[in-house]
Short mmCIF file of the C-alpha atoms (twelve columns), coordinates in Angstrom:
data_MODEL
# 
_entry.id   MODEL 
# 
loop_
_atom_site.group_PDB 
_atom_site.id 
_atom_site.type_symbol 
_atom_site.label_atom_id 
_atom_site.label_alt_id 
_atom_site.label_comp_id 
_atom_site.label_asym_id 
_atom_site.label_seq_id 
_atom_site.Cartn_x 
_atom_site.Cartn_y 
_atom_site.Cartn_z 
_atom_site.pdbx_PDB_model_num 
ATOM 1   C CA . UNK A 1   88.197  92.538  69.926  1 
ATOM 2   C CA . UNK A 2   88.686  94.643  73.232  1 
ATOM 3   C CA . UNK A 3   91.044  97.392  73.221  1 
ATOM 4   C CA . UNK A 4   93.433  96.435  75.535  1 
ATOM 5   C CA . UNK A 5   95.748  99.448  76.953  1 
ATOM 6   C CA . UNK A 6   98.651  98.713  79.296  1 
ATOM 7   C CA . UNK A 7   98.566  100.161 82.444  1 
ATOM 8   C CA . UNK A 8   101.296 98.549  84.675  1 
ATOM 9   C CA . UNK A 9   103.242 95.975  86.008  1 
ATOM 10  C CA . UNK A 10  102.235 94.245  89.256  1 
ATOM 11  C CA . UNK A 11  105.626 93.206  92.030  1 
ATOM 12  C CA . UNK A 12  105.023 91.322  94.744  1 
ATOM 13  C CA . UNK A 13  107.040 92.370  98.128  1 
ATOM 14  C CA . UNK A 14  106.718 91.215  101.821 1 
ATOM 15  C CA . UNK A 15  106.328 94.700  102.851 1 
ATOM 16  C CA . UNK A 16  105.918 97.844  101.294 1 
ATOM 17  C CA . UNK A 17  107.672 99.736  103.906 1 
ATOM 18  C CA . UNK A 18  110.892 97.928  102.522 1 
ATOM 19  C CA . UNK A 19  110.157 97.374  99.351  1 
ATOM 20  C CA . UNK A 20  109.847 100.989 98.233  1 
ATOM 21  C CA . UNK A 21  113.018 102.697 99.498  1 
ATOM 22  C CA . UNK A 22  114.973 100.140 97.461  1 
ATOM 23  C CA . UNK A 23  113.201 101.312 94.085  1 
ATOM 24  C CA . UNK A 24  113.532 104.745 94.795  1 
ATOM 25  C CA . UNK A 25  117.450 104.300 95.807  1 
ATOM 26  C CA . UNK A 26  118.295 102.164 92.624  1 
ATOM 27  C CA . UNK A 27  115.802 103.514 90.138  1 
ATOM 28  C CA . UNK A 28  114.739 106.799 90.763  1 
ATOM 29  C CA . UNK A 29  110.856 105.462 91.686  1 
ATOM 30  C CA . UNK A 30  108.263 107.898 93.439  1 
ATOM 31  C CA . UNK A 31  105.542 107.341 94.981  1 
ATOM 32  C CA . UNK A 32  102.616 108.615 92.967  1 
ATOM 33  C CA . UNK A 33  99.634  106.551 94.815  1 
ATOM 34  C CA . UNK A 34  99.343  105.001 97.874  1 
ATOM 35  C CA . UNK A 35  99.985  103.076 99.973  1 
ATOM 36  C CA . UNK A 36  96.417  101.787 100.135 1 
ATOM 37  C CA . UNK A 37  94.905  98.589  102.041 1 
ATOM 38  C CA . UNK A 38  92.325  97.142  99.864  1 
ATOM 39  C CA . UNK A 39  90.322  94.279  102.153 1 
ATOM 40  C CA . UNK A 40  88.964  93.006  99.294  1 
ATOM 41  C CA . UNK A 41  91.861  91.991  97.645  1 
ATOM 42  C CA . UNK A 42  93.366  91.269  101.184 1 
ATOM 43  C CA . UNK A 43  96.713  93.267  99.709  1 
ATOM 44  C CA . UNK A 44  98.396  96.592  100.541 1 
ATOM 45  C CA . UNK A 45  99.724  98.424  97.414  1 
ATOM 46  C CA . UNK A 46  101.063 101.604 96.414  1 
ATOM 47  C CA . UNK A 47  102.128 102.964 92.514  1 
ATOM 48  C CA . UNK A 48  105.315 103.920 91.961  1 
ATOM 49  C CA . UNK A 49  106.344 105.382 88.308  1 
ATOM 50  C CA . UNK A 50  109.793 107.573 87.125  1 
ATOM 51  C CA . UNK A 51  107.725 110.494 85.766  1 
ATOM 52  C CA . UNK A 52  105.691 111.137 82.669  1 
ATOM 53  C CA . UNK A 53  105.263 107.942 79.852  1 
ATOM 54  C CA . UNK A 54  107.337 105.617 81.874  1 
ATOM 55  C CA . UNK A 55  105.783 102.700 83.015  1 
ATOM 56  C CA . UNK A 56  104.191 102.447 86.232  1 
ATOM 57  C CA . UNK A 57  104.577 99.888  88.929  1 
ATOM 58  C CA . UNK A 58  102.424 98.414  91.144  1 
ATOM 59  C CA . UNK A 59  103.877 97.261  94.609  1 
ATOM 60  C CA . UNK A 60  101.663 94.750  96.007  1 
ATOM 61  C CA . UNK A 61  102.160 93.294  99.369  1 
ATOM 62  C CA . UNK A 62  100.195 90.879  101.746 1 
ATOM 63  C CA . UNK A 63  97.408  93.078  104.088 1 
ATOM 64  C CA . UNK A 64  96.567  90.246  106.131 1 
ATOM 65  C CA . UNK A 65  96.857  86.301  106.718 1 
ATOM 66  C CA . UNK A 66  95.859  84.439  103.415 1 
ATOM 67  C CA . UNK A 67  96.667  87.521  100.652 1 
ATOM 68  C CA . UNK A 68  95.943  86.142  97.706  1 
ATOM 69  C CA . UNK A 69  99.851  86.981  96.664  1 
ATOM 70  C CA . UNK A 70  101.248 84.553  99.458  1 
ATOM 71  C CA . UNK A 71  102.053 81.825  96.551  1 
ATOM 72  C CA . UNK A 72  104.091 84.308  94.447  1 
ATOM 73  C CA . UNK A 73  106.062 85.113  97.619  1 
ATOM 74  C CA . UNK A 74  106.553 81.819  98.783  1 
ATOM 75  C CA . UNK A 75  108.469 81.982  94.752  1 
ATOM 76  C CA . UNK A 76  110.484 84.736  95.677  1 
ATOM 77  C CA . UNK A 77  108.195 88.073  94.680  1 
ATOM 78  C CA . UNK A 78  109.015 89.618  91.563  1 
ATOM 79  C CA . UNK A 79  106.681 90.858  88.543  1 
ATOM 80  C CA . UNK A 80  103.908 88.587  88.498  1 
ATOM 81  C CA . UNK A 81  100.954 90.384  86.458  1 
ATOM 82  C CA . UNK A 82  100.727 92.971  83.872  1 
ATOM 83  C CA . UNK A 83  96.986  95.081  84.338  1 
ATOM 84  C CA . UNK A 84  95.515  96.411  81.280  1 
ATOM 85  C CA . UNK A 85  92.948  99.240  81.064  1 
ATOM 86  C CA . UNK A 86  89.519  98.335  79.316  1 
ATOM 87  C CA . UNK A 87  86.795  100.308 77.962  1 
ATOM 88  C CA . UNK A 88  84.558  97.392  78.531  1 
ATOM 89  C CA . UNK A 89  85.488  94.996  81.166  1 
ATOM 90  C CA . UNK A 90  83.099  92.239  80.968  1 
ATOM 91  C CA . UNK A 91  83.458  92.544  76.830  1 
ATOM 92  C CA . UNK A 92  87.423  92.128  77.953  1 
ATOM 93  C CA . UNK A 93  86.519  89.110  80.203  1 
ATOM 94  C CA . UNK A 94  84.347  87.275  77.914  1 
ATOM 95  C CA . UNK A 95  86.864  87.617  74.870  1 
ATOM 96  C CA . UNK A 96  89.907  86.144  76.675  1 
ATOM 97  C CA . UNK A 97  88.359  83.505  77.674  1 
ATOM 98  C CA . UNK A 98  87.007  82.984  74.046  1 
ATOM 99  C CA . UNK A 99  90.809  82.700  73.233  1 
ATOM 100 C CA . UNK A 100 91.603  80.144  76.285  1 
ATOM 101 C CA . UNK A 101 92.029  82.317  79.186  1 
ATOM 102 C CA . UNK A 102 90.309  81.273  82.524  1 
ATOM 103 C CA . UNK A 103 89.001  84.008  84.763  1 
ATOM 104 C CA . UNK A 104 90.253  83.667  88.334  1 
ATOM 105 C CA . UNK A 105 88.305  86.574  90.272  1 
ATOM 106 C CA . UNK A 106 86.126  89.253  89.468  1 
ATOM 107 C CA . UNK A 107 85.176  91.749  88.412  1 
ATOM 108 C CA . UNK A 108 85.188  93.555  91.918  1 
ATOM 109 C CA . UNK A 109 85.926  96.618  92.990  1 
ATOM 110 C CA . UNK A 110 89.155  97.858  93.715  1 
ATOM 111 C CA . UNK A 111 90.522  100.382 96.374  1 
ATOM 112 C CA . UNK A 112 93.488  101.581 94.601  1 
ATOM 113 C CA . UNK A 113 91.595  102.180 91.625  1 
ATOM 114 C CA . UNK A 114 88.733  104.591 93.149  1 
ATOM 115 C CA . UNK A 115 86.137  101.568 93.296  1 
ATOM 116 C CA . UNK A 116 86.627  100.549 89.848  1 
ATOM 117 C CA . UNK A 117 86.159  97.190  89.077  1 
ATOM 118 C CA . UNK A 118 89.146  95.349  88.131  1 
ATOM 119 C CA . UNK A 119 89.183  90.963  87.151  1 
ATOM 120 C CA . UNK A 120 91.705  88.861  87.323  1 
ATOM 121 C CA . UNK A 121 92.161  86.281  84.410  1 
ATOM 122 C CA . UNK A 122 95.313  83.413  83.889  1 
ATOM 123 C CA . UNK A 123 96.323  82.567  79.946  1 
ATOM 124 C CA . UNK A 124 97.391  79.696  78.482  1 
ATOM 125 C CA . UNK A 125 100.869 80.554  78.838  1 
ATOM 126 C CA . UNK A 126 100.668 81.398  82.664  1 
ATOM 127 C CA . UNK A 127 100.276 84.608  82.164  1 
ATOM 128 C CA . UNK A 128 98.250  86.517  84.883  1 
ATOM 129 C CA . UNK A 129 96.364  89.176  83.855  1 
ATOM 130 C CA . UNK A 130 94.330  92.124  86.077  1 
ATOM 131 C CA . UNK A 131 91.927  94.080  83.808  1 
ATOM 132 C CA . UNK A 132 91.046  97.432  85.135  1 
ATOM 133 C CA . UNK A 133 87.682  99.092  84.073  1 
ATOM 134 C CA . UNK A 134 88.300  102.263 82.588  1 
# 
């Protein structure tokens, strides 16, 4: 089995420029990344954590026409993935879909994670999952 290390939580928001004012005002979030337009995920995003060992937050919002988050907004936003850090992230792909998962996207390389490649897999329970090479 992979070893699978948590590495955040993925929000979707119409607009960052909105979006992260509100977490710092009601939660104490900073900026510790970002913003950063990534083309090929079609998605602006920028990391936002509380200081060190809490958890860190992704916001993710829609770069262009046809961002691959449009469905979760048309839901409302909100958490919608949890990213895990992998040693080995085609090892990672091929054992989650050994247990069911399908792989969406990937792996491709990811602005906000210095070209890293990163894969994007749904589980049986609906769970959406970005891997991040480590």
């Amino acid at each position: 089995m992979e070893k699978f290390i948590f590495h955040h939580v993925g929000v979707a928001v119409r607009a960052l420029t909105t979006a992260i004012p509100i977490y710092e005002k009601l939660f104490d979030y900073r900026v510790v990344n970002g913003p950063l337009d990534d083309p090929i995920q079609n998605v602006s995003a920028c990391f936002l954590s509380r200081g060190e060992g809490d958890t860190l937050m992704e916001l993710v919002a829609p770069l262009g026409p046809n961002s691959p988050i449009d469905q979760t907004l048309k839901k409302g936003g909100g958490t919608y993935h949890v990213c895990y850090q992998v040693p080995d992230i085609h090892a990672a792909i091929r054992y989650l879909v050994e247990q069911g998962s399908f792989l969406l996207s990937g792996p491709v390389p990811a602005v906000a994670f210095e070209m890293r490649e990163i894969a994007w897999l749904m589980t049986e329970t609906n769970l959406l999952i970005e891997l991040l090479q480590a």
